[in-house]
MITINU-294180 format. One line per 2 residues: number of its first residue (from 1); their letters; for each residue x, y, z of N, C-alpha, C. Coordinates in steps of 0.1 Angstrom, whole numbers, plus 2048, in hexadecimal, padded with zeros to 3 digits. Atoms other than C-alpha are relative to their C-alpha. Layout:
NUM	A	X/Y/Z/X/Y/Z/X/Y/Z  ... $
REM end
This chain:
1	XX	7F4/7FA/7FC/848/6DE/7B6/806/7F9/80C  7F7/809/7F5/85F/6C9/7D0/803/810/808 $
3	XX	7FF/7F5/7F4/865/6DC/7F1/80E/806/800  7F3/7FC/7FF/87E/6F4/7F4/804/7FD/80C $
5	XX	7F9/802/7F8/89B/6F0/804/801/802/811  803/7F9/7F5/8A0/6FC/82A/810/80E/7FC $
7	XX	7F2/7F7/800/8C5/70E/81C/7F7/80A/7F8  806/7F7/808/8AD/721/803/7F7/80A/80A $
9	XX	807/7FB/7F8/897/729/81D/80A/80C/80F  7F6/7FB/7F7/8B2/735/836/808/80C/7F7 $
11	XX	7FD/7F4/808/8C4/748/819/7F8/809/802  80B/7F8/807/8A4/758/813/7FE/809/80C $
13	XX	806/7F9/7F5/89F/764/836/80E/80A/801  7F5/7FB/7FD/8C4/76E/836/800/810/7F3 $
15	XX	801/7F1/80E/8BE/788/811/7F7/807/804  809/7F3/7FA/8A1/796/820/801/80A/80A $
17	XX	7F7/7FB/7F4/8B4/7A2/83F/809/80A/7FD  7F5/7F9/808/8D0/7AA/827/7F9/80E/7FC $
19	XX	807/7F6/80B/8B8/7BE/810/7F7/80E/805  80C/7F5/7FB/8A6/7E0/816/7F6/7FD/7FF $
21	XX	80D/804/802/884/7D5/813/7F7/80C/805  808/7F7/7F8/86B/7F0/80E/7F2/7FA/7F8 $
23	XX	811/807/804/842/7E3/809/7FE/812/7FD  802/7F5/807/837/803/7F9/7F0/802/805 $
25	XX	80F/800/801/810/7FC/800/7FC/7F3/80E  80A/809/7FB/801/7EE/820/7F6/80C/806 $
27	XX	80C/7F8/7FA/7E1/7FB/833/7FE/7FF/80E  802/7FF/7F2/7EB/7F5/855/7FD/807/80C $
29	XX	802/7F5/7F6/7EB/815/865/7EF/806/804  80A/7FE/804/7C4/815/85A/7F7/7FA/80C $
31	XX	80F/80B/7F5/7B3/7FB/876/803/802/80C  7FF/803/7F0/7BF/805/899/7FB/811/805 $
33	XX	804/7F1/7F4/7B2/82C/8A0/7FA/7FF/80D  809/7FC/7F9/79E/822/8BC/808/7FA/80A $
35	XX	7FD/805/7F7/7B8/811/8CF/80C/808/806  7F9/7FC/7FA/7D1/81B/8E5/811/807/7FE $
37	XX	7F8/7FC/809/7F0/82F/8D5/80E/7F5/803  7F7/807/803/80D/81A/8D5/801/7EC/7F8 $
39	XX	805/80C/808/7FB/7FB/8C3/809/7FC/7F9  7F8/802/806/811/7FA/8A9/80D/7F7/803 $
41	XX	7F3/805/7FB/831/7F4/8BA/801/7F2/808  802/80C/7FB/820/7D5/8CA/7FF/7F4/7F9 $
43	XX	802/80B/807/81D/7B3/8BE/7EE/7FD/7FC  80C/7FB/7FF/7F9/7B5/8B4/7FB/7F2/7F3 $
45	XX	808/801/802/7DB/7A5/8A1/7FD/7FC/7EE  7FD/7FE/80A/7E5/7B2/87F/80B/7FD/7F8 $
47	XX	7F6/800/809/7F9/7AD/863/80C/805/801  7F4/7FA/7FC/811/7C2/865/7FF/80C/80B $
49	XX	802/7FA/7F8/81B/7D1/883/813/805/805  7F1/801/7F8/844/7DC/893/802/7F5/802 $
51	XX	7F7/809/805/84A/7BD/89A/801/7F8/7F8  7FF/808/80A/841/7AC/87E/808/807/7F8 $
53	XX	7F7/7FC/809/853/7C4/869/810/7FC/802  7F1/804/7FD/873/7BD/87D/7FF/7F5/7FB $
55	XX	7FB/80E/802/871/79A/87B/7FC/7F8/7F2  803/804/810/865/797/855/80C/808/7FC $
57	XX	7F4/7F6/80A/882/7B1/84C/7FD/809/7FB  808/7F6/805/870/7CB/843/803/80B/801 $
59	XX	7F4/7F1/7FC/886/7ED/843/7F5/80C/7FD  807/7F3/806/86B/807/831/7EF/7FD/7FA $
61	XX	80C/801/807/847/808/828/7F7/809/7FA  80C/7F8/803/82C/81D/818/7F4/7FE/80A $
63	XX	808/806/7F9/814/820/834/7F5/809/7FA  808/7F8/805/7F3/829/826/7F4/805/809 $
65	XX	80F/7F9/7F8/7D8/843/838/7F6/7FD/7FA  80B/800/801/7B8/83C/835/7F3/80C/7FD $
67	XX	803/7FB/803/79F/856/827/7F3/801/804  810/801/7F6/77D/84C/837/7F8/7F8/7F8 $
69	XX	806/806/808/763/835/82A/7F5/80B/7F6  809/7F8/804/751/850/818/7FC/7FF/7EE $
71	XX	801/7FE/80E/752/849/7F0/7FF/7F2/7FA  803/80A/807/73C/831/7E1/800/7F1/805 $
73	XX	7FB/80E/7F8/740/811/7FB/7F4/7FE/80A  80F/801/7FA/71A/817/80D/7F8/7F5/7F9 $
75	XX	80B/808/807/705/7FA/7FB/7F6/7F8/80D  806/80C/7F9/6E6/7E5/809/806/7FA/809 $
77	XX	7FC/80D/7FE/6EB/7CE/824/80E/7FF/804  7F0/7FE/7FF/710/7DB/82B/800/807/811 $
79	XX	7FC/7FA/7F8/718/7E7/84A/810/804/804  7EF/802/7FE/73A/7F7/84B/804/806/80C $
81	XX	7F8/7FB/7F0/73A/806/86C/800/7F3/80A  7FD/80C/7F2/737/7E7/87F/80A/7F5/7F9 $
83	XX	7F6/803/800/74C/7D6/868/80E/800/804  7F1/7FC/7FB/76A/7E9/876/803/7F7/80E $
85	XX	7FF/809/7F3/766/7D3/896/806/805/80C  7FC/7F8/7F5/76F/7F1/8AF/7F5/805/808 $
87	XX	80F/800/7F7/74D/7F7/8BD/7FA/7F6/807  806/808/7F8/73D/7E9/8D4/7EA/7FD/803 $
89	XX	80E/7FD/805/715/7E6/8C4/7F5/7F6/80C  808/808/7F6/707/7D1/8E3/804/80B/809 $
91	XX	802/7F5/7F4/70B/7F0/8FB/7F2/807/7FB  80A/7F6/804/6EC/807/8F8/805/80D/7FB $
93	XX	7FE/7F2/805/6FD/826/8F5/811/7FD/7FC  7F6/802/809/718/81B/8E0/803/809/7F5 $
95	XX	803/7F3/809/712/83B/8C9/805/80D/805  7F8/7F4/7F7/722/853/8E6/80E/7FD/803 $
97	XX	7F3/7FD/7FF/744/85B/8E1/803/80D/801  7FA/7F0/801/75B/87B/8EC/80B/800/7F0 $
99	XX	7F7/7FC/80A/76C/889/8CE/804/80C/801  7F1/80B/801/78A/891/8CF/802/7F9/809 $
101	XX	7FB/807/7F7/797/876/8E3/807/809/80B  7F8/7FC/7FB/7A8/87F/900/810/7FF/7FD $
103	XX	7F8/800/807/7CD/881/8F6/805/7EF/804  7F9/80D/800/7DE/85C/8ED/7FB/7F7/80A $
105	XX	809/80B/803/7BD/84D/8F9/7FB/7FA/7F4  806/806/80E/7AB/836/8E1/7F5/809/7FB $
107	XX	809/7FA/807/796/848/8C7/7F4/7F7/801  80E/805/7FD/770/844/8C7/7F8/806/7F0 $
109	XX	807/7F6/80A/756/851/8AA/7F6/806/804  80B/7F4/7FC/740/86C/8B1/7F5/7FE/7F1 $
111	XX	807/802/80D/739/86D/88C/806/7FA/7F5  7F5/80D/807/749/84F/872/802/80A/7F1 $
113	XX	7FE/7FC/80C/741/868/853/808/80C/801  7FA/7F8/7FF/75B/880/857/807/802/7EF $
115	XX	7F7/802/80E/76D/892/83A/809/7F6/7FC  7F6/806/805/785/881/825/80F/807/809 $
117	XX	7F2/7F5/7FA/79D/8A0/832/802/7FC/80F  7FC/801/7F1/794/89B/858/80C/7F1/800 $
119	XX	7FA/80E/7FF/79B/876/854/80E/7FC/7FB  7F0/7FF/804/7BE/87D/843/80D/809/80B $
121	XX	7FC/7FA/7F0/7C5/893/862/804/7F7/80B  800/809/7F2/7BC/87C/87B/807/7F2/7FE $
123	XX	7F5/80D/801/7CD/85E/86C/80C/803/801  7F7/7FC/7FD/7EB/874/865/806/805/812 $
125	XX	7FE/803/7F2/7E9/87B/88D/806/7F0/809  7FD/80F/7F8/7E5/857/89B/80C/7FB/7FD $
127	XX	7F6/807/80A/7FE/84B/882/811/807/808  7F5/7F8/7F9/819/866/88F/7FE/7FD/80D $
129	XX	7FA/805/7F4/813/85B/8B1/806/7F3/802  7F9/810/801/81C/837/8A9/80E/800/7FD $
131	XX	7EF/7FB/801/83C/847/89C/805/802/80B  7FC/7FA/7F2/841/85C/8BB/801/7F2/80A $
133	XX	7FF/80B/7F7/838/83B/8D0/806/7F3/7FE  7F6/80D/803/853/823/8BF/80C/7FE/808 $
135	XX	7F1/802/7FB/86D/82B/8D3/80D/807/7F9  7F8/7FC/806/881/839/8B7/802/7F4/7F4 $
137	XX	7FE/808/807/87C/818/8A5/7F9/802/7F3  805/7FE/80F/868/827/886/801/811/800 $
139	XX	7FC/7F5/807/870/846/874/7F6/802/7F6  808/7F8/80A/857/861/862/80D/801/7F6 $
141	XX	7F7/7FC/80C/86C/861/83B/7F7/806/7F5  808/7F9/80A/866/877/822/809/7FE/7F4 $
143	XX	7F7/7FE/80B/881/871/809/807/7F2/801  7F8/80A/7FF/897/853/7FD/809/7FC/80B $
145	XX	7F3/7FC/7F4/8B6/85D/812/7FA/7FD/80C  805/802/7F2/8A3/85E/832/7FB/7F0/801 $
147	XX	807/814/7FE/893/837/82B/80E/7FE/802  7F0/805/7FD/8BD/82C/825/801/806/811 $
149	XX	7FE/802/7F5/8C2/83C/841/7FD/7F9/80D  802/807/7F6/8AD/832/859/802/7F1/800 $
151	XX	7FB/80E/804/8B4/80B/849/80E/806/809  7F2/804/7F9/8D7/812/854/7FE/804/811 $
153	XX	806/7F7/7EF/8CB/824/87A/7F7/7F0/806  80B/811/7F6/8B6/7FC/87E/7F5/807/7FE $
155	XX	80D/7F7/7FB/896/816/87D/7F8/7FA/7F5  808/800/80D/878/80E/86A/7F7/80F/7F8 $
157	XX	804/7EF/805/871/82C/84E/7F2/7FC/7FE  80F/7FD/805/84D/835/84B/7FD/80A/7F8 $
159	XX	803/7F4/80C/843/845/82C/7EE/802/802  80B/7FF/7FF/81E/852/82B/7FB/800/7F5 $
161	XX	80A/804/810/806/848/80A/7F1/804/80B  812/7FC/7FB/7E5/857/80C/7F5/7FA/7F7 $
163	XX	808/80B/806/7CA/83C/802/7F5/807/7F5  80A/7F7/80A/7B7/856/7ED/7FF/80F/7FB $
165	XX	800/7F4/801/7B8/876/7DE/7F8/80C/803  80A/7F7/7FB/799/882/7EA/802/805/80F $
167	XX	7FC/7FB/7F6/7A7/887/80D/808/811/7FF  804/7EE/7FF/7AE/8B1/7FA/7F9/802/7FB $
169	XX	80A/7FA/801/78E/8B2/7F3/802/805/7F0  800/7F5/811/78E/8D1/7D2/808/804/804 $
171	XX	7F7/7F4/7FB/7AC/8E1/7E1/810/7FD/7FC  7EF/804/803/7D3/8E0/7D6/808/804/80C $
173	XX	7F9/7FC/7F7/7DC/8F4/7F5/805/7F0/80B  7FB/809/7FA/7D2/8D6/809/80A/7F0/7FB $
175	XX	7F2/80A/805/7E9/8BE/7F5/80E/806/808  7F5/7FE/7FD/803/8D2/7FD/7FF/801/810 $
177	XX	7FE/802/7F4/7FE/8D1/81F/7FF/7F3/807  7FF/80D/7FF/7FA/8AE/81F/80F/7FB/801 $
179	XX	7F4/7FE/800/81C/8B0/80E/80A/803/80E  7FC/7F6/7F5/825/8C7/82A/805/7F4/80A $
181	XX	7FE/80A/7F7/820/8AA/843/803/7F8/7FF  7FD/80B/803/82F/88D/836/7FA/7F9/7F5 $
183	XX	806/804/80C/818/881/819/80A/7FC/7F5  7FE/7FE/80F/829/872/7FC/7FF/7F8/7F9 $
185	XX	809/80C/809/816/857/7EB/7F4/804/800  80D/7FF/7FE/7F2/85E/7DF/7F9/7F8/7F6 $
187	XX	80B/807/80A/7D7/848/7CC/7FA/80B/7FB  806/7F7/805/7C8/85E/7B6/7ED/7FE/803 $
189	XX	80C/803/7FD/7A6/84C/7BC/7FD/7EF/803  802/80E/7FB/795/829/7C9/7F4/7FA/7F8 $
191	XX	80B/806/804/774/81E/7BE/7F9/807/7F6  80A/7FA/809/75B/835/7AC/808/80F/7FA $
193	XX	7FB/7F9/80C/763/856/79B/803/80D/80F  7FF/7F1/7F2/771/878/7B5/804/80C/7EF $
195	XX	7FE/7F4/80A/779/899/7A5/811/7FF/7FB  7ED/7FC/803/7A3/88F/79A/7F8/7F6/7F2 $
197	XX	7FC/807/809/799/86E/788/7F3/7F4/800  80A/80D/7FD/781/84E/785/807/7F3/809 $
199	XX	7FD/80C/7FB/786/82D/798/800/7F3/7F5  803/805/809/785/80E/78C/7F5/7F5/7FC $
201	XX	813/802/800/761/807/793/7FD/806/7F3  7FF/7F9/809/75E/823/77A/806/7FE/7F3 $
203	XX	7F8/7FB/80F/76E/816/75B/7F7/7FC/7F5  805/7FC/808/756/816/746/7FA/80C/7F4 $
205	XX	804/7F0/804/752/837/745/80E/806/7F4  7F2/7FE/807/777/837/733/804/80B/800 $
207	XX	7FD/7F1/7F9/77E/85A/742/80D/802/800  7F2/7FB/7FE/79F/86E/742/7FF/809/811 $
209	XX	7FF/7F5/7F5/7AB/882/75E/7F7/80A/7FE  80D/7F6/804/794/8A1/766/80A/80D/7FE $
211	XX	7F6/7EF/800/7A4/8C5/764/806/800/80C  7FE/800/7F3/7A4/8C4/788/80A/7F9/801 $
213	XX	7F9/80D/7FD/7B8/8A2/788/80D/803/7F7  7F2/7FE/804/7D4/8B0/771/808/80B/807 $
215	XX	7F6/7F2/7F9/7D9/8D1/782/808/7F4/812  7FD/805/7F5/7DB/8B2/7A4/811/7FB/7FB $
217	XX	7F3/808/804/7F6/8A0/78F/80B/809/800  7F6/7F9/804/80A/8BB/782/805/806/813 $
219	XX	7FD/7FC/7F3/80C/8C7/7A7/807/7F5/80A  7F9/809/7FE/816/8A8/7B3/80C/7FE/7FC $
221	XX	7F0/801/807/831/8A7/79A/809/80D/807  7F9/7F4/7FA/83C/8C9/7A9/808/7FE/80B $
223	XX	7FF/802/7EF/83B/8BF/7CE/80D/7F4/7FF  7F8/80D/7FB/84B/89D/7C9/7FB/7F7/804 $
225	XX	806/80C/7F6/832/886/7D1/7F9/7F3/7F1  801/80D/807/82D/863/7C4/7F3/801/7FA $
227	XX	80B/800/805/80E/860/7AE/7FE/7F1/801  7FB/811/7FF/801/83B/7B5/7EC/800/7F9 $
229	XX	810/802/809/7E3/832/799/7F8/7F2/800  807/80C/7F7/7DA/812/7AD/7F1/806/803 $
231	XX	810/7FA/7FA/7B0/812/7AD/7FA/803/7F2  806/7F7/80C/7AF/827/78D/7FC/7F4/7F6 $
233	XX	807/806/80A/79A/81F/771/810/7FB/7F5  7F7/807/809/7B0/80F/753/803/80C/7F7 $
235	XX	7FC/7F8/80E/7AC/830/739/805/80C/80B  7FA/7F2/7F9/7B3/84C/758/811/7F7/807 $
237	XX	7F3/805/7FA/7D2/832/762/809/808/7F0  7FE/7F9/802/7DC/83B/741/802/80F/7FC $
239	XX	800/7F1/801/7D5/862/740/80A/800/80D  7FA/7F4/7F9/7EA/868/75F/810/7F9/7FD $
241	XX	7F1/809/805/806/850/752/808/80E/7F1  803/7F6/80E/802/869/733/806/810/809 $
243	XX	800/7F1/7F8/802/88C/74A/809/802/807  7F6/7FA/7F6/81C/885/761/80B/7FC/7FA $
245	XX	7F3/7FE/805/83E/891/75C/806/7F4/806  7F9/80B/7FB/849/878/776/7FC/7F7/800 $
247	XX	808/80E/7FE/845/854/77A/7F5/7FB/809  80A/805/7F3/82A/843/78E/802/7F7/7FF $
249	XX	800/80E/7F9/821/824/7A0/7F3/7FD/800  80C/806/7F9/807/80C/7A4/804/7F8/80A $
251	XX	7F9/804/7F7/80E/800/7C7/7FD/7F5/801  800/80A/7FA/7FF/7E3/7CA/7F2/7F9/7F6 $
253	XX	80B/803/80B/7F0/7D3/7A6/809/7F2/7FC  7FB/80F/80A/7F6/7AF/795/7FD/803/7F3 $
255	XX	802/802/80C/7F6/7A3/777/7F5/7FB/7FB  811/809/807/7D1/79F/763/802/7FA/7F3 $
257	XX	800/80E/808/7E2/789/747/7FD/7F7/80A  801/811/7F9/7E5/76D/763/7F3/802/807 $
259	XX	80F/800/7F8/7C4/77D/777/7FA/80B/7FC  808/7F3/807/7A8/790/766/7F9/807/80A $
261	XX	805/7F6/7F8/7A3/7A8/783/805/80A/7FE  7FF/7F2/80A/799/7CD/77C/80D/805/809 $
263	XX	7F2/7F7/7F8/7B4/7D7/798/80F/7FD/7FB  7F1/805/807/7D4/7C4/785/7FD/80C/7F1 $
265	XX	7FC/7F5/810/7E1/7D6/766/805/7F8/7FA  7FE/80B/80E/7E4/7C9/743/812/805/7FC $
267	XX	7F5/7FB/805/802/7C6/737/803/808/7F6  7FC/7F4/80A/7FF/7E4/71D/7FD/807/80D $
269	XX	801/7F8/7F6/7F6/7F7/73E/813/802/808  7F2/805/7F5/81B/7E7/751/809/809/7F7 $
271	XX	7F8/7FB/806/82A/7F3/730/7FF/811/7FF  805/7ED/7FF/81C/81B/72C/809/803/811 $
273	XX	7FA/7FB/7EF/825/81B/756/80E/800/802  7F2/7FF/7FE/849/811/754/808/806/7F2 $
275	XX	7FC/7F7/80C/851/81F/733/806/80C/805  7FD/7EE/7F8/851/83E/746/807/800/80E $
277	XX	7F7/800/7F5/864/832/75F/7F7/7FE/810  80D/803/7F7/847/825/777/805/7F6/808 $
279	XX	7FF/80F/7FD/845/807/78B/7F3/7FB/807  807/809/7F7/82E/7EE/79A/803/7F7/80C $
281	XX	801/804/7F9/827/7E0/7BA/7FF/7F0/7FD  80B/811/801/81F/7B5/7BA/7FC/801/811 $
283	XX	806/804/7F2/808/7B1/7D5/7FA/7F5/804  807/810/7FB/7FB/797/7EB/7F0/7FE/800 $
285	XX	810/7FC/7FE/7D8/79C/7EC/7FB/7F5/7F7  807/80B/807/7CA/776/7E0/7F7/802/7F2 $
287	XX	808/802/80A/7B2/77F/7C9/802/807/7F2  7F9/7FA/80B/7C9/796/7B4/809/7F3/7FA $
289	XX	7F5/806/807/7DD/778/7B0/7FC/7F3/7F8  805/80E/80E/7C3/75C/7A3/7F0/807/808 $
291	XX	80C/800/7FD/79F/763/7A4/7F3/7F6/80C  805/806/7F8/798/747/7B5/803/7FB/80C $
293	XX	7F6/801/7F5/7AE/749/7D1/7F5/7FE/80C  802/800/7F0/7A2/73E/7F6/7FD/812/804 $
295	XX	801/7F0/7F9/790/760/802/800/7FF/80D  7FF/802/7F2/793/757/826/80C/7FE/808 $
297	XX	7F2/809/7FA/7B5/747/82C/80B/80A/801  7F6/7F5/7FB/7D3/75C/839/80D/7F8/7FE $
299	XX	7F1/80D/805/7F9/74C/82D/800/7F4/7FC  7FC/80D/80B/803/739/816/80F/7FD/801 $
301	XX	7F3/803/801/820/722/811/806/801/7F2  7FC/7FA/80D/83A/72B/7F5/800/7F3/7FA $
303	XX	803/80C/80D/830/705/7E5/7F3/802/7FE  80D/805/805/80D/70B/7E5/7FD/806/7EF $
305	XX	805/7F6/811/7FA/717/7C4/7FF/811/7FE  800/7F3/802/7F2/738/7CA/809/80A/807 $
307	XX	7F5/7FF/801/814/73D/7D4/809/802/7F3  7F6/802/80E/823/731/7B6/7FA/80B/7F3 $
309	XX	806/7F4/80B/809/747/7A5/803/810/801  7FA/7F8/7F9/813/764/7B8/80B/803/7F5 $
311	XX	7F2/7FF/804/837/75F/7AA/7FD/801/7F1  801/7FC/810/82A/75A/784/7FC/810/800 $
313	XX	801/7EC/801/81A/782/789/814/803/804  7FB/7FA/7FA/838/787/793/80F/7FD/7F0 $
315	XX	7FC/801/809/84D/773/775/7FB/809/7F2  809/7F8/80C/835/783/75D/805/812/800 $
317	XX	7FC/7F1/7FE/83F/7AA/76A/80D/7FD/7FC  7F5/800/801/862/79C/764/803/801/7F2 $
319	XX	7FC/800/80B/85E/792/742/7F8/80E/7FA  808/7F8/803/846/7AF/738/807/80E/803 $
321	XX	7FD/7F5/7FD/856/7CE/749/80E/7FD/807  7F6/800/7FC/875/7C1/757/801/801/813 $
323	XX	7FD/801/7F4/883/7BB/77B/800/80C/807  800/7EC/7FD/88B/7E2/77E/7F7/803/809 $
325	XX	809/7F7/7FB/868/7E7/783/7F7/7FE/808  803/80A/7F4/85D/7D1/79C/801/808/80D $
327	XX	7FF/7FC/7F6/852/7DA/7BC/7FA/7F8/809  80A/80A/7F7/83C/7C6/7E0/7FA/80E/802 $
329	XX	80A/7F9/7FC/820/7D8/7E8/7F8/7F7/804  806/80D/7FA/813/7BF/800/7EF/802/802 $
331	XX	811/7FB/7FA/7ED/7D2/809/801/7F6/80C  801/80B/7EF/7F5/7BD/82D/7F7/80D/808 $
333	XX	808/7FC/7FA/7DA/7C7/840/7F4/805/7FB  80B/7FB/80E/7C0/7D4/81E/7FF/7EF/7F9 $
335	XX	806/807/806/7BB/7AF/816/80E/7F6/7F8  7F1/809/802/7E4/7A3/80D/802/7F6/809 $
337	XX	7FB/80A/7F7/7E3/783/81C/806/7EE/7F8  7F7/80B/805/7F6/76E/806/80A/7FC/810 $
339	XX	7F9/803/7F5/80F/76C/826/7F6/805/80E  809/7FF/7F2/7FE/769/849/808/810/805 $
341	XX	7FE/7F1/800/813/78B/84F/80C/805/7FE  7F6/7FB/803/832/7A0/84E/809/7F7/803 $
343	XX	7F3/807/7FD/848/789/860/800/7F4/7F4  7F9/80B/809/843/772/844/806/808/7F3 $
345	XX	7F9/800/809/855/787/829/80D/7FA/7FA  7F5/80F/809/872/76D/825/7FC/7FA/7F6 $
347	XX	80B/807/80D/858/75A/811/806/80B/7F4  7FF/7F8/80B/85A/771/7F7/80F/801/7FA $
349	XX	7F2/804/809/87F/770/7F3/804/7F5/7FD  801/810/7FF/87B/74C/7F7/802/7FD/7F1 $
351	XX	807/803/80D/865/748/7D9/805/804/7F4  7FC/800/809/878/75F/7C6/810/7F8/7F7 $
353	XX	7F3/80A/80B/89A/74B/7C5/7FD/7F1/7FF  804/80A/805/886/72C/7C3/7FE/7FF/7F2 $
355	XX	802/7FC/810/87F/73F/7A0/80B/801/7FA  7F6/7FE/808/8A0/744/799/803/810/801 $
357	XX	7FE/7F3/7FE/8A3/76A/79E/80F/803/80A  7F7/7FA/7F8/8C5/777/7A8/7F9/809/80F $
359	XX	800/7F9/7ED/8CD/784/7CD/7FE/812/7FD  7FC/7F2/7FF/8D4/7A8/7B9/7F0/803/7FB $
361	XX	810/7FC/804/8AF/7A3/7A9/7F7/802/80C  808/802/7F6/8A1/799/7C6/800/80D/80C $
363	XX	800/7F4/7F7/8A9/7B6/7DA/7FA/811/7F7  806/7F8/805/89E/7CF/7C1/7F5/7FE/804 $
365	XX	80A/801/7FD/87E/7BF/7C4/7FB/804/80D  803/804/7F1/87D/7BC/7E9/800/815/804 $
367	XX	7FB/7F1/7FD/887/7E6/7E7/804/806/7FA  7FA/7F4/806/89F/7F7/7D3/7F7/805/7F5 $
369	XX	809/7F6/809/886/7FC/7B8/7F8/806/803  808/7F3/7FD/86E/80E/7CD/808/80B/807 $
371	XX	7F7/7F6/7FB/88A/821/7DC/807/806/7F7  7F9/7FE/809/896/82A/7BD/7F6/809/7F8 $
373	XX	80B/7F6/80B/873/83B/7AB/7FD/80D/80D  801/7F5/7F0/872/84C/7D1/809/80C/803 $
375	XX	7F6/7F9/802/893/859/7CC/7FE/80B/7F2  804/7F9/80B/887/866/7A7/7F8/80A/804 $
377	XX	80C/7F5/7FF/866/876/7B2/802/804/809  7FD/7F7/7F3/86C/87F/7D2/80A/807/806 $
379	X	7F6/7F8/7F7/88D/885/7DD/80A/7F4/809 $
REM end
C-alpha cells in the first residue's frame, strides 16, 4: 500500500473533530486508585487520559469499573498483586496500609480480596472524584441526550460499564442500585462460569443462561441498561441474544473469520446480535486482530500490516452486518494498543477513508451507532 497522503491525513484529523466520537469500551479508570485524585485530568502514563481524549477527539466513552481480581485469574507462578505495580515490595512493612484512605489521598490495600460489590463501590467513588476534579471538563451521562449534550457544552460524557456482573453478587436489588448510581453497561461475565452466565474459558461446557441470569437480563431490560456479552462463552452469547427483549453489544470483539480467537465472534454470532438490532465494538487489542501480532509493541502506523488487518475486521463487519452496526471499542488501557493512545484516534479515520468509507459512514462508526443502541436501551 503506497503512503497516504498528508490531505487524507489532515482531512482525517479534521472528521474526527467534526464527529461525535464515542469509544464505548476502555479500562482506564481501572489502574490509578492508589494515586492522587485528580490523575485523570493530567497528562499521564496511560493510554487514555483528558488530555489525550481532547486531543484524539474523543467526545464520549464507556468507562469500565473494575470488579476485583477475584474469579478464576490465581494460577501457579502468577503474582497479580505485584503485577499492578503500586506497591512498593522492597519496604518491610509494605503490607501496612490505613483503609479507608484519608479523603482524596491515594488509596492503599489493607486487603486486595475485597468483594466484587465493595470493589464496584470504590471504583464508582474514585471515578466520581476524577469527574468532580475535571474542572467541569467531563460529565457523569446516563442517557443519549446528556452525551449530545455535553459534545455540544466541549465536556467529555462519561458513561459507566461495569466489567462484570458479579459485582451484585445473588441480588437484583443491588443492580438496581448500581443503576441508581450511574451504571449502564454490564458484561454479563469474564473468564470462568458466575451464577448469570459462563465465560469464555467455559465454553465447553455449552451452557445457557442460569435462572438467575435471565431473571438479571429481563431486569436489565426493565431498568435500561445495556447488556454487553463481550467474555461470554459462544452458546450463553447466544441465549441472552435469544432472552433479551432489547438489543445488546459486544463492546469490544473482532472478527474470528480473519482471527480464530475465542474472544471475536463468528459471523453467525455478528448475524443473531444485529438481527436484533445489536451492535459490535472493533477493538484494538493486537491479538484480536491477527494471532500473531507483536505482544509488546504499543502504535502502529495506518500502512503497517496489522493496521491494514485491523481495517479488513473492520471491512468484513461491513460486509457481514453492515455499517449500521459498527462500533470502536478501543480496550485502551486492557491491552488496545493498536494506537500508542487516545490522541492517536485520527488514525482510525485515516484508515477508514483510505478504505473508501464515506465521511457519513465514518462518523457512524466513530459514534452515532453507539449513540443510537444507547438511545434505544437506555434513553
Amino acid at each position: 500500500m503506497k503512503s497516504l497522503s498528508q490531505d487524507i491525513k489532515e482531512e482525517a484529523v479534521a472528521l474526527t473533530k467534526e464527529a461525535l466520537v464515542f469509544d464505548v469500551y476502555t479500562c482506564s479508570p481501572q489502574l490509578r486508585w492508589t494515586e492522587k485524585t485528580g490523575w485523570f485530568s493530567r497528562f499521564g502514563n496511560i493510554q487514555m487520559d483528558l488530555p489525550k481524549m481532547i486531543e484524539g477527539g474523543i467526545d464520549a466513552a464507556g468507562f469500565s469499573l473494575w470488579w476485583g481480581p477475584t474469579q478464576n485469574i490465581f494460577r501457579p507462578g502468577v503474582n497479580w498483586l505485584g503485577s499492578m505495580g503500586e506497591l512498593d515490595f522492597d519496604k518491610p512493612d509494605w503490607y501496612v496500609f490505613s483503609w479507608p484512605s484519608d479523603p482524596y489521598l491515594p488509596y492503599k490495600y489493607e486487603d486486595y480480596m475485597r468483594s466484587p460489590l465493595a470493589w464496584a463501590m470504590m471504583q464508582y467513588e474514585l471515578w466520581m472524584r476524577e469527574v468532580e476534579a475535571s474542572n467541569g471538563k467531563m460529565v457523569l451521562t446516563k442517557t443519549a441526550s446528556e452525551v449530545v449534550q455535553a459534545e455540544k457544552e466541549g465536556k467529555i460524557g462519561v458513561m459507566i460499564h461495569g466489567n462484570n456482573i458479579i459485582m451484585i453478587e445473588d441480588c437484583l436489588d443491588v443492580l438496581r442500585v448500581l443503576f441508581r448510581l450511574g451504571y449502564r453497561m454490564m458484561i454479563l461475565g469474564r473468564l470462568g462460569r458466575n451464577l448469570v452466565a459462563d465465560g469464555y474459558c467455559e465454553n465447553r461446557t455449552k451452557s445457557r443462561l442460569t435462572t438467575f441470569g435471565v431473571g438479571v437480563v429481563e431486569e436489565m431490560n426493565r431498568l435500561g441498561m445495556l447488556i454487553d456479552v463481550s467474555h461470554l462463552s459462544d452458546s450463553c452469547t447466544y441465549d441472552v441474544v435469544e432472552v433479551s427483549k432489547d438489543p445488546v453489544i459486544a463492546s469490544h470483539s473482532n472478527s474470528r473469520a480473519l482471527c480464530n480467537h475465542p474472544r471475536n465472534l463468528t459471523d453467525d454470532q455478528l448475524k443473531a446480535l444485529t438481527e436484533k438490532g445489536g451492535k459490535v465494538g472493533l477493538t484494538f487489542v493486537p491479538s484480536f486482530i491477527d494471532l500473531k501480532a507483536e505482544k509488546e509493541k504499543r502504535g502502529y502506523d495506518v500502512e503497517s500490516p496489522l493496521f491494514q488487518k485491523f481495517l479488513d475486521h473492520c471491512d468484513h463487519f461491513a460486509d457481514v452486518i453492515g455499517v449500521d452496526s459498527i462500533m470502536i471499542g478501543s480496550d485502551f488501557d486492557g491491552g488496545g494498543t493498536l494506537l500508542k493512545d487516545a490522541s492517536e484516534m485520527p488514525k482510525i479515520t485515516e484508515g477508514l477513508l483510505s478504505r473508501g468509507y464515506s465521511k457519513q459512514n465514518i462518523k457512524k462508526i466513530l459514534g452515532e451507532n453507539a449513540l443510537s443502541i444507547i438511545k434505544k436501551v437506555i434513553g
